[in-house]
N, CA, C and O of each residue as an XYZ file, in Angstrom:
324
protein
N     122.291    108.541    114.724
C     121.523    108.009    115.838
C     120.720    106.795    115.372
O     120.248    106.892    114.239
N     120.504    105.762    115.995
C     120.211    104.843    115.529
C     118.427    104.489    115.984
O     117.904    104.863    117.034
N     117.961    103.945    115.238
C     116.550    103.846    115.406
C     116.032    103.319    116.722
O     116.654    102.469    117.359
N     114.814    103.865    117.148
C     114.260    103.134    118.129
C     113.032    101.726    117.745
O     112.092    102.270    117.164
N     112.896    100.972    117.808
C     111.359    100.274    117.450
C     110.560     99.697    118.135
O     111.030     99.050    119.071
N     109.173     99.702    117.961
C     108.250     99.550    118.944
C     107.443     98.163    118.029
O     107.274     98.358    116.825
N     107.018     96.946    118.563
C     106.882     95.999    117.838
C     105.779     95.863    118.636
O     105.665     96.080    119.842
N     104.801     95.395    117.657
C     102.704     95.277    118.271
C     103.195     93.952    117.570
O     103.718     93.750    116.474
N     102.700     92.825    118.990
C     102.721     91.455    118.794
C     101.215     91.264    119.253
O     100.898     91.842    120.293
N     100.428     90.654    118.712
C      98.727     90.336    118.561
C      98.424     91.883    119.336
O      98.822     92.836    118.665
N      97.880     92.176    120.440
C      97.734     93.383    120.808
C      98.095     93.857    121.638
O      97.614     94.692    122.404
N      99.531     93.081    121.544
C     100.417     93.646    122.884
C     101.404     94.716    122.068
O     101.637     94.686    120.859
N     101.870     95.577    122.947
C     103.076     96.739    122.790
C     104.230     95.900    122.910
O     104.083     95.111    123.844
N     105.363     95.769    122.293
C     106.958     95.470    123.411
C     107.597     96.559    122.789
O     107.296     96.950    121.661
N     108.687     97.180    123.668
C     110.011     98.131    123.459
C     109.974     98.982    124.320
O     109.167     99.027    125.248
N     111.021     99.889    124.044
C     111.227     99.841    122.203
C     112.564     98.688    122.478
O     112.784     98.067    123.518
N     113.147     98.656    121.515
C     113.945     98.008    120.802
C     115.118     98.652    119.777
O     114.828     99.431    118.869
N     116.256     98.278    120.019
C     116.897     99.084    118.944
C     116.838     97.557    117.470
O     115.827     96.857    117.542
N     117.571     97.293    116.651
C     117.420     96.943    115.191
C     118.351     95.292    115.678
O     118.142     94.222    115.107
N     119.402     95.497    116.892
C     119.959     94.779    116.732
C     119.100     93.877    117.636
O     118.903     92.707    117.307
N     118.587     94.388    118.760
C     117.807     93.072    119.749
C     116.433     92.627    118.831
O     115.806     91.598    119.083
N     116.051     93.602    117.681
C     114.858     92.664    116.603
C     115.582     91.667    115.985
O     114.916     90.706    115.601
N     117.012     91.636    115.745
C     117.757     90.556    114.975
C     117.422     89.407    115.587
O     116.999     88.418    114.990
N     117.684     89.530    117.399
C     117.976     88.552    118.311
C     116.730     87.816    118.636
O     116.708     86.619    118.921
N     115.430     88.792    118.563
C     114.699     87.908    118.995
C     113.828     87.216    117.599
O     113.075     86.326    117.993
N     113.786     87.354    116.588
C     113.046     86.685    115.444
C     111.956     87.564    115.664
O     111.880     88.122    116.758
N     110.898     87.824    114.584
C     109.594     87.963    114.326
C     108.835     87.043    113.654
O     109.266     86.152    112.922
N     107.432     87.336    113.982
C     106.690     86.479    113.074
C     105.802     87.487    112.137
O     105.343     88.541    112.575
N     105.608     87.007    110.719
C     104.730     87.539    109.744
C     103.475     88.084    110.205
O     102.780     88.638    109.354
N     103.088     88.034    111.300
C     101.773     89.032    111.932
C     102.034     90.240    112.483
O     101.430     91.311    112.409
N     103.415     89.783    113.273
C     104.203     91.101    113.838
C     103.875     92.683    113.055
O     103.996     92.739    111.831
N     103.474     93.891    113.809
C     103.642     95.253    113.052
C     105.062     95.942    114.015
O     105.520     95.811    115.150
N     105.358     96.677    112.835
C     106.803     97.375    113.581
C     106.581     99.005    113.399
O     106.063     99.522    112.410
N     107.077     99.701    114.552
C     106.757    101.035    114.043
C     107.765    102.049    114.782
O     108.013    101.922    115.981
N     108.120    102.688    114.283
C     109.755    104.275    114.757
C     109.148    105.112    114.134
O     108.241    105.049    113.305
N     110.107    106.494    114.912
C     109.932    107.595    114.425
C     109.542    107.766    112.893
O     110.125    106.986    112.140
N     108.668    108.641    112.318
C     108.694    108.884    110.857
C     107.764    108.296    110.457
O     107.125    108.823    109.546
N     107.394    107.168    110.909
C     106.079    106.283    110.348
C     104.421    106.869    110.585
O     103.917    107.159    111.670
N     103.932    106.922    109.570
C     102.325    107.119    109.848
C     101.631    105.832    110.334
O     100.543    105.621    110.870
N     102.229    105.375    110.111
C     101.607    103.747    110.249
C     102.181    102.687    110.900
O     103.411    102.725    110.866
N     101.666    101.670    111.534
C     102.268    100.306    111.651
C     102.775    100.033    110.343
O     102.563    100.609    109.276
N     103.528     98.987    110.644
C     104.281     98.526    109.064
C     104.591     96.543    109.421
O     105.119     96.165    110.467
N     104.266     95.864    108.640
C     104.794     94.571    108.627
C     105.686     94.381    108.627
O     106.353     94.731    107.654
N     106.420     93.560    109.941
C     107.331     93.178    110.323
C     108.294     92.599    109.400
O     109.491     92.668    109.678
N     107.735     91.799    107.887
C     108.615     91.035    107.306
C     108.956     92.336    105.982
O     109.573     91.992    104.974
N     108.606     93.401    106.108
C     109.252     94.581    105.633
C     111.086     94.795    106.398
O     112.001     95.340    105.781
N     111.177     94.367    107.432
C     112.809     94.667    108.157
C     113.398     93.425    107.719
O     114.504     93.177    108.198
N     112.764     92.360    106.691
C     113.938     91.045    106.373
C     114.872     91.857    105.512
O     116.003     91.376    105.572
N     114.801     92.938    104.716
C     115.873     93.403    104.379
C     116.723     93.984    104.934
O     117.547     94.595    104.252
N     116.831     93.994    106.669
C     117.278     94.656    107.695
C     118.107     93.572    108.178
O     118.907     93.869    109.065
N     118.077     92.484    107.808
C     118.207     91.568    108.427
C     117.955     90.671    109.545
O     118.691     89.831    110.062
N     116.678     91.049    109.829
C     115.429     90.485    111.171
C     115.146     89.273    110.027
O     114.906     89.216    108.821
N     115.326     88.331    111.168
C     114.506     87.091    110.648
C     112.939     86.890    111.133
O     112.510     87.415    112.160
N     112.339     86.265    110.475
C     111.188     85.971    110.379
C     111.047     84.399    111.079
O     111.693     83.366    110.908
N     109.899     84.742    111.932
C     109.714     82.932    112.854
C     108.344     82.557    112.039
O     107.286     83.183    112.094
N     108.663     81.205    111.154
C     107.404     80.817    111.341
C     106.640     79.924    112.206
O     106.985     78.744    112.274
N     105.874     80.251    112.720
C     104.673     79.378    113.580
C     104.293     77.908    112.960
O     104.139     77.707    111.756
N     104.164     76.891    114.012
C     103.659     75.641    113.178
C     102.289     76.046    113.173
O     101.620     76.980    113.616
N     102.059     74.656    112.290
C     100.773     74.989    111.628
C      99.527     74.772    113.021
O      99.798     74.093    114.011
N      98.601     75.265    112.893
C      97.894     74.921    113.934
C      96.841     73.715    114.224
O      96.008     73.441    113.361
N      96.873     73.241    115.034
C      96.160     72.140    115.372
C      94.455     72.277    115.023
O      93.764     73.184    115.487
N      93.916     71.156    114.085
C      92.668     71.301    114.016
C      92.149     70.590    115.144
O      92.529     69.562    115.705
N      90.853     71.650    115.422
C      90.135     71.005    116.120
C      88.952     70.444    115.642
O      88.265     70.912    114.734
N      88.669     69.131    116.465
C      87.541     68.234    116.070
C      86.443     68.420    116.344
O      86.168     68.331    117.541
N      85.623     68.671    115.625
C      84.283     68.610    115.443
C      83.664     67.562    115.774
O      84.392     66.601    116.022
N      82.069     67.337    115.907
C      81.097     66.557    116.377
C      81.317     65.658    115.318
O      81.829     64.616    115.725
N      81.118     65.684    114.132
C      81.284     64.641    112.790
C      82.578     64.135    113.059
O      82.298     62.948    112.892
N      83.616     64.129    113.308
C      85.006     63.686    113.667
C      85.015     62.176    114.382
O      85.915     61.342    114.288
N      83.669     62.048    115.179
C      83.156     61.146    115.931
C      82.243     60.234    115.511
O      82.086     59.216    116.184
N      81.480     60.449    114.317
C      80.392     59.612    113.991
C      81.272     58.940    112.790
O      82.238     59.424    112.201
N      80.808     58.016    112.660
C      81.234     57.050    111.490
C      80.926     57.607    110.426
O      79.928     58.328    110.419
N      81.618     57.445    109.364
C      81.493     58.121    107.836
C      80.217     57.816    107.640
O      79.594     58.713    107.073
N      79.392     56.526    108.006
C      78.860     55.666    106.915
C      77.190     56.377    107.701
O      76.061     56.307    107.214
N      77.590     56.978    108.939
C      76.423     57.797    109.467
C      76.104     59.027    109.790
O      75.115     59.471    110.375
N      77.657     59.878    109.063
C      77.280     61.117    108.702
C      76.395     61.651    108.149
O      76.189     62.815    108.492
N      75.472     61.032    107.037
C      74.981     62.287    106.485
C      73.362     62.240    107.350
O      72.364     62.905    107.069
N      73.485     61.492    108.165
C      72.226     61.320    109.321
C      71.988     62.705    110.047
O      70.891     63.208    110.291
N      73.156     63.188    110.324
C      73.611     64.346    111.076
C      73.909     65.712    111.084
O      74.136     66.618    111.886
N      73.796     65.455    109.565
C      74.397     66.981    109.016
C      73.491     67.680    108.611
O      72.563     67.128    108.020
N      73.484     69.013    108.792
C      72.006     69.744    108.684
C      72.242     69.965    106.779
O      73.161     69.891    105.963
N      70.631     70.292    106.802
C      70.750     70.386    104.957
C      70.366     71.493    104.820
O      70.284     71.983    103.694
């Protein structure tokens, strides 16, 4: 009988899932995966030996700060000490 899996994406539930639709859809390294037998959530990039690929995320956009805006040369006017 083949496994069922239940995949916690940030703090959402999805499934279950059997092994082959985790192939199809990729995971990402935050992903927890969890079936019968488990005490625990388990990290998703534990099933790359399952052959689930892993998605990585781009990197994330910084956001700009108030100093981002002032001129170098009048930063340190601004910055608490």
């Amino acid at each position: 009988m083949n496994k069922i899996y239940i995949l916690k994406h940030e703090k959402y539930l999805r499934g279950p899932y059997s092994l082959e639709i985790l192939k199809e859809k990729g995971l990402k390294s935050t992903d927890k995966i969890w079936f019968d037998g488990l005490a625990e959530w388990m990290p998703a990039k534990l099933l790359a030996s399952e052959g689930v690929s892993l998605i990585t995320p781009p990197p994330r956009k910084r956001k700009k700060g108030i100093l981002s805006f002032i001129p170098r040369s009048h930063r340190n006017i601004y910055q608490a000490t």
